[in-house]
N, C-alpha and C positions, 0 to 999 in steps of 0.2 A: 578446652578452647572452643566459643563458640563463635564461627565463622558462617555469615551470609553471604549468600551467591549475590553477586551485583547483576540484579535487572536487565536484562538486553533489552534494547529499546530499537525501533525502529521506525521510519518512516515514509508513507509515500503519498507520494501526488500524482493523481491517475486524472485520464479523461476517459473517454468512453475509445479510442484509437492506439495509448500509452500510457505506462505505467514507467516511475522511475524511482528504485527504491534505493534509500538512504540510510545508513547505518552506522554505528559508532565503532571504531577501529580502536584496538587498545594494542598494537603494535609501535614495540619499542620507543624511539619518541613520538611516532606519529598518531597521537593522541584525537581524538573528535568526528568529525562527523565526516562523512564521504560518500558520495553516490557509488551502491556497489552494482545493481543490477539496470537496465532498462529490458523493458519487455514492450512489443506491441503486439495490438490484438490484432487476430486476423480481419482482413476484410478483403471483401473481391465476391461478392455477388451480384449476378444479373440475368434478368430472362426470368420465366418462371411467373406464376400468380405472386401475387402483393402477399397471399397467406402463406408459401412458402418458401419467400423471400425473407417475411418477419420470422418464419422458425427459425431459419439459418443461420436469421442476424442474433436470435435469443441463445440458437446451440454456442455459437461461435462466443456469446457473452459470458456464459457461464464458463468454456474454454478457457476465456482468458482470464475470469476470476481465480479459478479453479488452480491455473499458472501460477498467479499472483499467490495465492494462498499457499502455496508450498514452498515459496521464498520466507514466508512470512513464521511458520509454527516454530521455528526455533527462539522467535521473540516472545516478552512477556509483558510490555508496553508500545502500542501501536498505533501512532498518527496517522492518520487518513485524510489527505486536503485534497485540493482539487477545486476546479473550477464547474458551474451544471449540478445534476444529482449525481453522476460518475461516484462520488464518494460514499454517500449516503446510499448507494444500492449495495455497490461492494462491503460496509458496514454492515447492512441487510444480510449479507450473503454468510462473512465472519460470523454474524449470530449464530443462524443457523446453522453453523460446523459446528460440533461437539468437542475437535480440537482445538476450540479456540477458548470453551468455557475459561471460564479463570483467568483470564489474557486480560490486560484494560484496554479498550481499545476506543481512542478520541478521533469525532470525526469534526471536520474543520473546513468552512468551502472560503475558498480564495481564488482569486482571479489568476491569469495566466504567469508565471513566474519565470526567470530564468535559471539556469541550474545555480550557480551560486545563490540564489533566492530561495530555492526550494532548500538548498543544504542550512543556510542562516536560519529558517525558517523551522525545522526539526529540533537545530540544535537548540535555539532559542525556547524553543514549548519542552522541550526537554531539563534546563535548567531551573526553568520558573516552576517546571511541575515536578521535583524528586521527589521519590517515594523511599 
């Protein structure tokens, strides 16, 4: 009997302040997509030179990548939207993890959403694109 694991898929739409991630639910009937986490990144700096005020802002970035990335390893296809570069650094960042090698990870810049926007939006790149 040869049985394949079905894909976990997942998705988020981050800015550089939040992150809200969205994931596929295969309980009982309630079948599709659903916002499971929101995370925000820290912020509340002030005072201090402009240089280490930009460390703090850079420590506190990778923070909250780093957050985000631990929600994240249990998936094996991963949508990345977002409005800015927010996505396209966080994608940056996914490279560079070694636990993400192997992972397919699509990134996608979109304007500000609402949460049923962001969910239609996973689900929909999620049907057009099965693997």
């Amino acid at each position: 009997m040869n049985q394949t694991k079905e894909k976990q898929k997942a998705g988020v739409w981050l800015d550089n302040t939040k992150a809200v991630i969205i994931t596929h639910t295969l309980e009982d009937e309630k079948r599709g997509y659903a916002i499971s986490s929101k995370i925000t990144a820290n912020e509340g700096h002030s005072g201090g030179s402009e240089h280490s005020m930009n460390k703090a802002k850079q420590t506190d970035l990778l923070k909250y990548y780093k957050s985000l990335s631990s929600y994240l390893l249990a998936y094996d296809e991963i949508l990345i939207f977002g409005p800015g570069m927010s996505q396209e650094q966080f994608g940056n960042h996914l490279e560079g993890n070694a636990q993400f090698r192997g992972k397919k990870v699509t990134i996608n810049n979109t304007e500000q959403l609402t949460d049923p926007q962001k969910v239609a939006k996973v689900k929909d790149f999620f049907e057009v694109h099965q693997s």
